[in-house]
C-alpha positions, 0 to 999 in steps of 0.5 A: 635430934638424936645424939647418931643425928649429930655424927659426933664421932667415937670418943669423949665429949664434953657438953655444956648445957646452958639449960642446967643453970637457972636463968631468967631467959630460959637460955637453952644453948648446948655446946659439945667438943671433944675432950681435947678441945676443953678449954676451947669449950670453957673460952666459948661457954664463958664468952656466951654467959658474959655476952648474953647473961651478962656475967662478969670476966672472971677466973671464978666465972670460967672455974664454973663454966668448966664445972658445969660440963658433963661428959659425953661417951659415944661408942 
């Protein structure tokens, strides 16, 4: 699927890719939200890493999540 297949409209996105972090299930979820929506992101992408990895609820574990994300710009 290509990024125009997706109809992400023009702006910043964010993109959390669980495939960029080693794992031992290959785990190759990808989350994408607008800017304004980061801490949504963050919440979502730390709620899957202690439901499916099996992480531990933290401040540091969030801090990672929301470290991991890339930027996104779609014209």
């Amino acid at each position: 699927m290509r990024q125009k297949q997706l109809n992400l409209k023009p702006g910043t996105w964010l993109v959390a890719d669980c495939g960029s972090m080693p794992s031992e299930s290959n785990c190759q979820l990808i989350m994408v939200a607008p800017e304004d929506q980061r801490q949504d992101l963050v919440a979502a992408g730390t709620k899957h890493a202690i439901d499916k990895h099996k992480h531990e609820d933290s401040d540091e574990l969030r801090k990672g999540v929301e470290g991991m994300l890339e930027v996104l710009v779609v014209t």
